[in-house]
PDB file of the backbone (N, CA, C, O) and the ligand in Angstrom, with CONECT records:
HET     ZN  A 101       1
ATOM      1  N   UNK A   1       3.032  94.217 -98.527  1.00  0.00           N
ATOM      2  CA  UNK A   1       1.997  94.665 -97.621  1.00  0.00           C
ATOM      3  C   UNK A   1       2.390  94.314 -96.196  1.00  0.00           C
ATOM      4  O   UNK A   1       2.775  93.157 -96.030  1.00  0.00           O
ATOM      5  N   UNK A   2       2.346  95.385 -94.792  1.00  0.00           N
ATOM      6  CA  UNK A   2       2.577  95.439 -93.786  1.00  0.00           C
ATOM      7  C   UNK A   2       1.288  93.977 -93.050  1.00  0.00           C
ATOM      8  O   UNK A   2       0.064  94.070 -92.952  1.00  0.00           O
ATOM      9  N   UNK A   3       1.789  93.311 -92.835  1.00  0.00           N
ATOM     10  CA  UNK A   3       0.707  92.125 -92.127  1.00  0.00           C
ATOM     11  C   UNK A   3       0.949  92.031 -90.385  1.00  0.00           C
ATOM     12  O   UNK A   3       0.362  91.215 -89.675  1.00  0.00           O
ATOM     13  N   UNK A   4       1.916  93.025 -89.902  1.00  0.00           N
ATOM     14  CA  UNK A   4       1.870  93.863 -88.421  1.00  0.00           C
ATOM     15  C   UNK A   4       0.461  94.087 -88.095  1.00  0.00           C
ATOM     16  O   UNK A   4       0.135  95.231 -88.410  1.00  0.00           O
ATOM     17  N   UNK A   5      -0.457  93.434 -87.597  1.00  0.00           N
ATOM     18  CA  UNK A   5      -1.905  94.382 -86.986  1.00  0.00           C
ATOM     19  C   UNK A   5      -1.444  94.461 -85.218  1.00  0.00           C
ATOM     20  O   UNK A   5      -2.280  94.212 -84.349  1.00  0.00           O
ATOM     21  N   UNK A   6      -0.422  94.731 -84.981  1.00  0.00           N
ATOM     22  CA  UNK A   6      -0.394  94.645 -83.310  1.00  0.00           C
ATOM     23  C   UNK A   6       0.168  95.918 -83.390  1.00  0.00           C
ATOM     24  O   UNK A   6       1.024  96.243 -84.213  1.00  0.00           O
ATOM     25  N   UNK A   7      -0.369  96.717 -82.438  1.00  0.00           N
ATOM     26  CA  UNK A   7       0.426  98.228 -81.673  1.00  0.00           C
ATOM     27  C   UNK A   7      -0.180  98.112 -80.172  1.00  0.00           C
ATOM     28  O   UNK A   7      -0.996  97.335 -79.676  1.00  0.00           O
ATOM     29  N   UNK A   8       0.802  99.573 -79.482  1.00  0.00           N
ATOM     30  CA  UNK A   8       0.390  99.689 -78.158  1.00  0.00           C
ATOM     31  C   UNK A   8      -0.249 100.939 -77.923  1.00  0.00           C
ATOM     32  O   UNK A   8      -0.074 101.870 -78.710  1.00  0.00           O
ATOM     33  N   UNK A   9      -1.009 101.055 -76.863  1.00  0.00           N
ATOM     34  CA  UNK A   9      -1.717 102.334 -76.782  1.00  0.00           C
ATOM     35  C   UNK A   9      -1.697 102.701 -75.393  1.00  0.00           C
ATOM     36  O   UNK A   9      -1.879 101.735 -74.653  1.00  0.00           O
ATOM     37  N   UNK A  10      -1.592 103.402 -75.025  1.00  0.00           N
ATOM     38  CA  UNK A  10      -1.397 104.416 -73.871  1.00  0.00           C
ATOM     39  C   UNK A  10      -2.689 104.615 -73.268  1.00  0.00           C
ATOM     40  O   UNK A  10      -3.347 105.240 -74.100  1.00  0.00           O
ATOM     41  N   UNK A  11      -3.552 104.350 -71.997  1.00  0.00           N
ATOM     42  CA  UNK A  11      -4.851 104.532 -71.650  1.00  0.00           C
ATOM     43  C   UNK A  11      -5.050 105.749 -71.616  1.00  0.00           C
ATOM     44  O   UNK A  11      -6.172 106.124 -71.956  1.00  0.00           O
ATOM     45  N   UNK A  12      -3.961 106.857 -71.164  1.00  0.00           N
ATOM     46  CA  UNK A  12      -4.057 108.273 -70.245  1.00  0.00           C
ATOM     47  C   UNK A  12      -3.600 109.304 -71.752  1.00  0.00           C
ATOM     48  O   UNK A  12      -4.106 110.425 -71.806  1.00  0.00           O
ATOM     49  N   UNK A  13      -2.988 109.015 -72.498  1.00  0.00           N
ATOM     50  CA  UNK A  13      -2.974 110.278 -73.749  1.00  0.00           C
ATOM     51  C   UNK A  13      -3.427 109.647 -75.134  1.00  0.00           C
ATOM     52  O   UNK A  13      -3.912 110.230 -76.104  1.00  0.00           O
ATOM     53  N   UNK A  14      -3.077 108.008 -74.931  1.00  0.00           N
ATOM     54  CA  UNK A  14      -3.429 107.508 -76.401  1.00  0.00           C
ATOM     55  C   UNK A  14      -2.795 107.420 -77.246  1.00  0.00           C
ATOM     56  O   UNK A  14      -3.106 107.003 -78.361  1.00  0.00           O
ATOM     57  N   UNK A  15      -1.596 107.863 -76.817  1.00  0.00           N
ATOM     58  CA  UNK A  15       0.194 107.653 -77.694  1.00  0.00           C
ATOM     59  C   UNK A  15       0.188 106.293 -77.789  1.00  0.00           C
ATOM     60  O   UNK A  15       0.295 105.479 -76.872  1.00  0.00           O
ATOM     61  N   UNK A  16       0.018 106.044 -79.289  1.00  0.00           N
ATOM     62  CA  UNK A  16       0.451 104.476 -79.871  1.00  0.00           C
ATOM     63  C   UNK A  16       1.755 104.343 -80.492  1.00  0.00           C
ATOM     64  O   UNK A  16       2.246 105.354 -80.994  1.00  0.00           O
ATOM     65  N   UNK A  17       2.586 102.903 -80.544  1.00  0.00           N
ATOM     66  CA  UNK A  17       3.113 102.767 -80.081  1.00  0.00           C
ATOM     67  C   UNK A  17       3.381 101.436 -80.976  1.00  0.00           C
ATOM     68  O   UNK A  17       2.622 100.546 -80.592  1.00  0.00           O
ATOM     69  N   UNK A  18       4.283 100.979 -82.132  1.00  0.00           N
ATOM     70  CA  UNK A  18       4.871  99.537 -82.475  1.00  0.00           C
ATOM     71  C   UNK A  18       5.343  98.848 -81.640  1.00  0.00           C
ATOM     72  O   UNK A  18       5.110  97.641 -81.705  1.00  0.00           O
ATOM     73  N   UNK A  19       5.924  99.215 -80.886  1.00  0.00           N
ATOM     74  CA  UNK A  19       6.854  98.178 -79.496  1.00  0.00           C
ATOM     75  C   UNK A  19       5.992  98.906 -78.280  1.00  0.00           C
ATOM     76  O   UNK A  19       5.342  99.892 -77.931  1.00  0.00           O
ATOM     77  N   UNK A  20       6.439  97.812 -77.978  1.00  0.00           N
ATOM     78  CA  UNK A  20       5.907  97.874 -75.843  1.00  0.00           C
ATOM     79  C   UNK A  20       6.870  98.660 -75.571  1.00  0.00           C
ATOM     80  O   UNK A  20       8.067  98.577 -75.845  1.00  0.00           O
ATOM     81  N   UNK A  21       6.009  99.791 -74.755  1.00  0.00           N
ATOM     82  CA  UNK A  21       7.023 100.316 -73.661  1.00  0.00           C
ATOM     83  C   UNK A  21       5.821 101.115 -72.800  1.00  0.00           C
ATOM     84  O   UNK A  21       4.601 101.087 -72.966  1.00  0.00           O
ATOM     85  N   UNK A  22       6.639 101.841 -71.813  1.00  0.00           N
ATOM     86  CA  UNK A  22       5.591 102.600 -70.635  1.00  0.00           C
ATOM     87  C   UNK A  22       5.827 103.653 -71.051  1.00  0.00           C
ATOM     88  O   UNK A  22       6.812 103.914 -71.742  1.00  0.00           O
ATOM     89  N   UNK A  23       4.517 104.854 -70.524  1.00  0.00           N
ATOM     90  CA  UNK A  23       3.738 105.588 -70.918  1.00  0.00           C
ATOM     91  C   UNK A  23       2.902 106.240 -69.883  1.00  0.00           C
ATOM     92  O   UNK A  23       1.898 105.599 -69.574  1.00  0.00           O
ATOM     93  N   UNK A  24       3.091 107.382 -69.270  1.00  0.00           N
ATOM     94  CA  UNK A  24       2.330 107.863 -68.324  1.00  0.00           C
ATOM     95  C   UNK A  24       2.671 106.943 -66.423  1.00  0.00           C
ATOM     96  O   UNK A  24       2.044 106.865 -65.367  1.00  0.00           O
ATOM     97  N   UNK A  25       3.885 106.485 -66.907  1.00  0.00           N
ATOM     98  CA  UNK A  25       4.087 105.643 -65.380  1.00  0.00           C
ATOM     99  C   UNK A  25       3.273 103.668 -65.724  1.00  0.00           C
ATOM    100  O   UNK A  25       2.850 102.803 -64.958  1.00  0.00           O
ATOM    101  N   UNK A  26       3.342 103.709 -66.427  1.00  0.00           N
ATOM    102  CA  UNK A  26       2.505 102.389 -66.966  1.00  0.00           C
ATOM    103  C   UNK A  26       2.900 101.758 -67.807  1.00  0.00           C
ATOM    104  O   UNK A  26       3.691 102.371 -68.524  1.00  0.00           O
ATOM    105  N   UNK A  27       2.591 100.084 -68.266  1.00  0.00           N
ATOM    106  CA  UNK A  27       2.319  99.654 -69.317  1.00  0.00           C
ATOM    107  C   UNK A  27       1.234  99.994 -70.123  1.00  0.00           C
ATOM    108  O   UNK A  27       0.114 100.167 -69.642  1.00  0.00           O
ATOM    109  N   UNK A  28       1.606 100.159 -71.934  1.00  0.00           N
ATOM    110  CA  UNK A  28       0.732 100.525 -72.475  1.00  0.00           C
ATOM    111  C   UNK A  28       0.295  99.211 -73.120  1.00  0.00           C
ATOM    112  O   UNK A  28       0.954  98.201 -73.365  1.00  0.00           O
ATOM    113  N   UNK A  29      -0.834  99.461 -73.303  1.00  0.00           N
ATOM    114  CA  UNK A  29      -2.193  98.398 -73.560  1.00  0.00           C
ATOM    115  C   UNK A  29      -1.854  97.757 -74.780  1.00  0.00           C
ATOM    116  O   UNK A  29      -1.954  98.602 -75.670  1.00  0.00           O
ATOM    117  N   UNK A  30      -1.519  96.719 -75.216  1.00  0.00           N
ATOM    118  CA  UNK A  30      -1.678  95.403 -76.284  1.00  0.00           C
ATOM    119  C   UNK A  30      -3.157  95.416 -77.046  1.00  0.00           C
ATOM    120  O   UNK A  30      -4.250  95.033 -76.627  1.00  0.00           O
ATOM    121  N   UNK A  31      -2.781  95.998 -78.318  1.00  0.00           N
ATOM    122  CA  UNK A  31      -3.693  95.759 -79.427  1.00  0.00           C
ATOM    123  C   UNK A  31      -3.721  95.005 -80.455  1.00  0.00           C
ATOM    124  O   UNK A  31      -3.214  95.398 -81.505  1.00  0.00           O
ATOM    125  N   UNK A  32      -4.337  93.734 -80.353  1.00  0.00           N
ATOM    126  CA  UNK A  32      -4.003  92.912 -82.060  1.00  0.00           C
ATOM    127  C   UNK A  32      -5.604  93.128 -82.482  1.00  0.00           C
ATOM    128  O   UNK A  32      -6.661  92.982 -81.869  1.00  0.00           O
ATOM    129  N   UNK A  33      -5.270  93.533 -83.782  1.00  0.00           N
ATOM    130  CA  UNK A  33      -6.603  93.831 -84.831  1.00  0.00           C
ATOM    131  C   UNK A  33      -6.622  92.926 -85.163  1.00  0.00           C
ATOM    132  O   UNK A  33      -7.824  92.701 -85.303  1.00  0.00           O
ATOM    133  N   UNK A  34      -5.913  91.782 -85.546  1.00  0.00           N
ATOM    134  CA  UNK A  34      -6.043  90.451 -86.254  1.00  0.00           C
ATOM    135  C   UNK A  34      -7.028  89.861 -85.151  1.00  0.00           C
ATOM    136  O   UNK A  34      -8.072  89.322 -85.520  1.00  0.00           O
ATOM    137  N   UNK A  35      -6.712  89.955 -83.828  1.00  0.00           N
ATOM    138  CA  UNK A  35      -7.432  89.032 -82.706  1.00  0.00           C
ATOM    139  C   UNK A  35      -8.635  89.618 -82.330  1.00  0.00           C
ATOM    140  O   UNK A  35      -9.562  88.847 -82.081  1.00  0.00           O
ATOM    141  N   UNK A  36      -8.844  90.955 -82.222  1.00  0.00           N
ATOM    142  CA  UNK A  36     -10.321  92.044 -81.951  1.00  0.00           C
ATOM    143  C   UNK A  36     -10.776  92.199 -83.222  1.00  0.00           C
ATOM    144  O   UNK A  36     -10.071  92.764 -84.058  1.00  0.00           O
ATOM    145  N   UNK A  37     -12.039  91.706 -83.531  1.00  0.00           N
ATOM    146  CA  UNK A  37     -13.131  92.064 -84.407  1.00  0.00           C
ATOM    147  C   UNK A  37     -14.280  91.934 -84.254  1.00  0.00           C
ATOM    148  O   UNK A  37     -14.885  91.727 -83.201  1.00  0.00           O
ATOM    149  N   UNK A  38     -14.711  92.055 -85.391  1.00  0.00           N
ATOM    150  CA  UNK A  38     -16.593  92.078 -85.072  1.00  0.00           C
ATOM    151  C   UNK A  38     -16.411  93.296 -83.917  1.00  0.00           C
ATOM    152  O   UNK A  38     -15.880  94.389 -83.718  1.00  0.00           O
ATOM    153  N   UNK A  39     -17.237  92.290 -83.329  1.00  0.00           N
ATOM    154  CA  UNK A  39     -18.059  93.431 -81.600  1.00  0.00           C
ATOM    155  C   UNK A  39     -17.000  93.760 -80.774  1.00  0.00           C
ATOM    156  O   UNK A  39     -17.175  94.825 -80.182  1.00  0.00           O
ATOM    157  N   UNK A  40     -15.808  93.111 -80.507  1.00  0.00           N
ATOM    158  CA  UNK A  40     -15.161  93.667 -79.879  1.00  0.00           C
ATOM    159  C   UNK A  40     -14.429  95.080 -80.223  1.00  0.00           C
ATOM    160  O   UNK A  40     -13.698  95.711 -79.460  1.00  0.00           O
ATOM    161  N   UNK A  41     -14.825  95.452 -81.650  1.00  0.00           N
ATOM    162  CA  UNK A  41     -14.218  97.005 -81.875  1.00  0.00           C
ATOM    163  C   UNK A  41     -15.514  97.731 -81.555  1.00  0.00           C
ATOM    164  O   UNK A  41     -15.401  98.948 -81.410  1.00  0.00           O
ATOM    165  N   UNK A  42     -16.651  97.237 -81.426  1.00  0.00           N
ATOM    166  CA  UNK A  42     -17.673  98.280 -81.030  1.00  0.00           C
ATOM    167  C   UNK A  42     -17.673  98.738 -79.775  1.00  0.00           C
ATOM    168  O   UNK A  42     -16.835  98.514 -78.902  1.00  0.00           O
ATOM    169  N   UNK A  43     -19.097  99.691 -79.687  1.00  0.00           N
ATOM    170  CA  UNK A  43     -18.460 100.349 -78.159  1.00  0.00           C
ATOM    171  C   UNK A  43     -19.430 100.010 -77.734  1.00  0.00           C
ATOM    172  O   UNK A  43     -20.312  99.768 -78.558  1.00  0.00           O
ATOM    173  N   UNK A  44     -19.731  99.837 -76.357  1.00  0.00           N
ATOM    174  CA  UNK A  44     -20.881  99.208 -75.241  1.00  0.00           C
ATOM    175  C   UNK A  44     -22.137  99.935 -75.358  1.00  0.00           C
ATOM    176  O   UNK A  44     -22.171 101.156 -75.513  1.00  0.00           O
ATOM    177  N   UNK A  45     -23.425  99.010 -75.268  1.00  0.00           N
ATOM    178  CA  UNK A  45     -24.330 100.259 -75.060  1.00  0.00           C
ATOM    179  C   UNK A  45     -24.834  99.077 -73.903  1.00  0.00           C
ATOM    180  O   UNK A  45     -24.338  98.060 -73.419  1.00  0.00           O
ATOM    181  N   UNK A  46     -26.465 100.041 -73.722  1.00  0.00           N
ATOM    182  CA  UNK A  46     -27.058  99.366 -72.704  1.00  0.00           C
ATOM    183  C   UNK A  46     -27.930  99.032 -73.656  1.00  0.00           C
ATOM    184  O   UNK A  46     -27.837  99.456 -74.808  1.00  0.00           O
ATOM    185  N   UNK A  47     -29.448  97.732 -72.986  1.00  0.00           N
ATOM    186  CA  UNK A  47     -30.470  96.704 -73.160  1.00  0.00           C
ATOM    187  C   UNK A  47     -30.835  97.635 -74.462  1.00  0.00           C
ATOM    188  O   UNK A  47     -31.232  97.146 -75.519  1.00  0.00           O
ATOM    189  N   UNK A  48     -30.623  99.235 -74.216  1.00  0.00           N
ATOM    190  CA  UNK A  48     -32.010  99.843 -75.216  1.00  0.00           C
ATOM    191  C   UNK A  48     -30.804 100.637 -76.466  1.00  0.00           C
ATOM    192  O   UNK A  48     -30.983 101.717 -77.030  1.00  0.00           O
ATOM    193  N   UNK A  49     -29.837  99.883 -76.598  1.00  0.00           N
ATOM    194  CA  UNK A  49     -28.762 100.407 -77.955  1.00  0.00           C
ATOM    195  C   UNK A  49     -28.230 101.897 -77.779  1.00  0.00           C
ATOM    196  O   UNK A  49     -27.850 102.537 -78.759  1.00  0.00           O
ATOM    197  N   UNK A  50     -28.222 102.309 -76.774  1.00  0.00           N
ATOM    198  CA  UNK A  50     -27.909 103.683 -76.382  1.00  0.00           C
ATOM    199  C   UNK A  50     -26.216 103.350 -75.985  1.00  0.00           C
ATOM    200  O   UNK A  50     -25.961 102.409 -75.234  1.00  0.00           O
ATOM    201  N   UNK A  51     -25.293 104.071 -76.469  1.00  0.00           N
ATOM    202  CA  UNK A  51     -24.121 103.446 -76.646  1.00  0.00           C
ATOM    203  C   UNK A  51     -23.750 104.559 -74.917  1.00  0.00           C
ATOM    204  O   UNK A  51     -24.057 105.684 -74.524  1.00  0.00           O
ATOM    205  N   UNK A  52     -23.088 103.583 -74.470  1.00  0.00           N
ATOM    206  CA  UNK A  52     -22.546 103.851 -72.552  1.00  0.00           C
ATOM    207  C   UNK A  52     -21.259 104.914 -72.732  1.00  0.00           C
ATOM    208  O   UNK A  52     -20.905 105.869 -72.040  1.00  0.00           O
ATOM    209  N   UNK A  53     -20.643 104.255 -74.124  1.00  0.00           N
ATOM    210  CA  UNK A  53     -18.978 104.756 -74.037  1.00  0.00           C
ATOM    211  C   UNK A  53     -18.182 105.024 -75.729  1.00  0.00           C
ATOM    212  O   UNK A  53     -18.348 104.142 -76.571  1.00  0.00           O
ATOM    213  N   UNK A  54     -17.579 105.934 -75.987  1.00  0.00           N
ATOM    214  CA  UNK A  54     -17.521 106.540 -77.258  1.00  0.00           C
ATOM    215  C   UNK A  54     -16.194 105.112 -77.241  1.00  0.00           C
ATOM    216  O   UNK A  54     -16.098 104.592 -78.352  1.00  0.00           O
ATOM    217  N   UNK A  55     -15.331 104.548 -76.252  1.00  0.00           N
ATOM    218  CA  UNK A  55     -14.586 103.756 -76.074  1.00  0.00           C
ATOM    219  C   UNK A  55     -14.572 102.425 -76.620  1.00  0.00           C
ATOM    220  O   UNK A  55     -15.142 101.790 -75.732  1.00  0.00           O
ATOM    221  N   UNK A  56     -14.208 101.423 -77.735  1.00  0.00           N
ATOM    222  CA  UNK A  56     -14.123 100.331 -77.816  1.00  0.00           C
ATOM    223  C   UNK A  56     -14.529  98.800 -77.058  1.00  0.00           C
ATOM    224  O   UNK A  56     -14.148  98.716 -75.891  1.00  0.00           O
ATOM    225  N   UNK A  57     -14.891  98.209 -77.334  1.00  0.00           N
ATOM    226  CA  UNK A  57     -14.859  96.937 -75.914  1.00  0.00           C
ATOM    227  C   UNK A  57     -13.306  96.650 -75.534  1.00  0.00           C
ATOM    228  O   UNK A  57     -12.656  96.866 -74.512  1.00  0.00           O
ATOM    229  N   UNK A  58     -13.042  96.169 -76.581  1.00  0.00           N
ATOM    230  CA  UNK A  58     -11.087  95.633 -76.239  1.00  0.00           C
ATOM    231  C   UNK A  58     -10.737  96.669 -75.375  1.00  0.00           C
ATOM    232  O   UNK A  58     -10.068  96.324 -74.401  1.00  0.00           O
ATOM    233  N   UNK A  59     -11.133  98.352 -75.523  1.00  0.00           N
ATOM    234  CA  UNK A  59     -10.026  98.817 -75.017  1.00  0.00           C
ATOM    235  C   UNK A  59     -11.085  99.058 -73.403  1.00  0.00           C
ATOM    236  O   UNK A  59     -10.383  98.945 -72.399  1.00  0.00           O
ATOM    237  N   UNK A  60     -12.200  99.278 -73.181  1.00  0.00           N
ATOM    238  CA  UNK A  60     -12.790  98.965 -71.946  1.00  0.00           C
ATOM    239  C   UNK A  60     -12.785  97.921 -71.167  1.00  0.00           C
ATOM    240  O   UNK A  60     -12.999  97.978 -69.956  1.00  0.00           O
ATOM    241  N   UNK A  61     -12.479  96.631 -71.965  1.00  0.00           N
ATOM    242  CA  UNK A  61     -12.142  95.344 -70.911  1.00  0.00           C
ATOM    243  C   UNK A  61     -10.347  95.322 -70.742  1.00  0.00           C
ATOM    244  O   UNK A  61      -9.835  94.357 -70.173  1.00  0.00           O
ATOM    245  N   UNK A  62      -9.608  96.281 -71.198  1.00  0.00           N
ATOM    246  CA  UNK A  62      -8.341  96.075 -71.346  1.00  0.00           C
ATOM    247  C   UNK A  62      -8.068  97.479 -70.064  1.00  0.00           C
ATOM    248  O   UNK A  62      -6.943  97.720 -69.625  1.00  0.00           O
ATOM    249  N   UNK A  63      -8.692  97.869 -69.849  1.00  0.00           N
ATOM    250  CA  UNK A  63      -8.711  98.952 -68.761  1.00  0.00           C
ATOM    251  C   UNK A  63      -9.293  99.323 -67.413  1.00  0.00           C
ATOM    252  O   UNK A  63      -8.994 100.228 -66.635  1.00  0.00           O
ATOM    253  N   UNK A  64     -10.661  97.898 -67.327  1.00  0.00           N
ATOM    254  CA  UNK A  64     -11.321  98.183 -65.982  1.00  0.00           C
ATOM    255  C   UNK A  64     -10.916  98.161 -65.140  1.00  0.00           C
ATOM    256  O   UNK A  64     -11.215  98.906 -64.207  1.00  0.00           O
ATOM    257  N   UNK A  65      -9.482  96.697 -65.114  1.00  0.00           N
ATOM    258  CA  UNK A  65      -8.784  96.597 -63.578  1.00  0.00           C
ATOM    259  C   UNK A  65      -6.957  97.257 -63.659  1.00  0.00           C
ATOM    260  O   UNK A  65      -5.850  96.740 -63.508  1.00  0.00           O
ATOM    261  N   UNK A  66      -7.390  98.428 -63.930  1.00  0.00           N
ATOM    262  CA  UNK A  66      -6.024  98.756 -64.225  1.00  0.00           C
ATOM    263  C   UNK A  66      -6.768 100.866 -63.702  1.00  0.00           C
ATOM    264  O   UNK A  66      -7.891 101.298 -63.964  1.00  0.00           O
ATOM    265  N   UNK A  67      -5.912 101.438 -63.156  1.00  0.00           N
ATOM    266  CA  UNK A  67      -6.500 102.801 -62.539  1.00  0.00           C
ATOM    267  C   UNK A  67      -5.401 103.829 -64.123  1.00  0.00           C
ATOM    268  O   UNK A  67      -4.212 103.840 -64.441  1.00  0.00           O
ATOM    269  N   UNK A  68      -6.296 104.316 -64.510  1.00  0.00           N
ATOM    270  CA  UNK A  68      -6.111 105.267 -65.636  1.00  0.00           C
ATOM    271  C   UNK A  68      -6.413 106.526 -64.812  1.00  0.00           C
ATOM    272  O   UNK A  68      -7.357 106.975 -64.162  1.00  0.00           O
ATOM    273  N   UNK A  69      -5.101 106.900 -65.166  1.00  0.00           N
ATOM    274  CA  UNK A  69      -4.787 108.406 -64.366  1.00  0.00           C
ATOM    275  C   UNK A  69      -5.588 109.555 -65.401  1.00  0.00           C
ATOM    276  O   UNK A  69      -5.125 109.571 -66.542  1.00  0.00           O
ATOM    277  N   UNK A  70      -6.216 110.082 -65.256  1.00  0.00           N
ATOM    278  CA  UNK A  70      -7.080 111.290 -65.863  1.00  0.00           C
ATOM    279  C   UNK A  70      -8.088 110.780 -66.832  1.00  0.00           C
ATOM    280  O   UNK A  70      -8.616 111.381 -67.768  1.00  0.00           O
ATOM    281  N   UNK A  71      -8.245 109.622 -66.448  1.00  0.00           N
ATOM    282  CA  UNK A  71      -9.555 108.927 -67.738  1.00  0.00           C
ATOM    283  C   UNK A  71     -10.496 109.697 -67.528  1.00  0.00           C
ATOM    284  O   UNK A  71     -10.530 110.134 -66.377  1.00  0.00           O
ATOM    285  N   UNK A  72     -11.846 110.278 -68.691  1.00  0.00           N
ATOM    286  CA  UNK A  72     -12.972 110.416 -68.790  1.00  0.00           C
ATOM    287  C   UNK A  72     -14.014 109.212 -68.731  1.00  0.00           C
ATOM    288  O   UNK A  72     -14.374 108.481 -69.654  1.00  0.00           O
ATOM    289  N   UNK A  73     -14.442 109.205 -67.249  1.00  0.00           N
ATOM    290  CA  UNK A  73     -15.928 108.359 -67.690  1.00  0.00           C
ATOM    291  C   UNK A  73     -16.628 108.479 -67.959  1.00  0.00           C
ATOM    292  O   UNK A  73     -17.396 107.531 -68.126  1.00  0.00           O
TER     293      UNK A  73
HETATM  294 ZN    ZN A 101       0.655 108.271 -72.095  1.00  0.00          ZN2+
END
């Protein structure tokens, strides 16, 4: 059994990725599933459970201070 839970992901197409490398002019984003669970795979809502973003937490706190070329907000 593969016990690898780390890949990389690309903010701007989403091309994942076993090894680090760049992607759209960038580093692509560090994912360990072993280390993100629970809530951090869910996606944000606001006070009243209305979800903000179809997007993950890991991958929204892994992207705020970083400028994603053609992101949908
Ligand atoms: Zn890309």
């Amino acid at each position: 059994m593969n016990t690898n839970c780390t890949f990389y992901i690309c903010p701007t197409c989403f091309h994942a990725n076993e090894a680090e490398a760049n992607c759209h002019g960038h580093s692509m984003i560090k994912y360990d599933a072993c280390l993100y669970q629970g809530v951090q795979r869910k996606p944000m809502t606001d006070k009243n459970g209305r979800i903000k973003s179809r997007a993950p937490r890991w991958f929204l706190q892994a992207t705020q201070n970083r400028q994603v070329v053609g992101a949908i907000a």
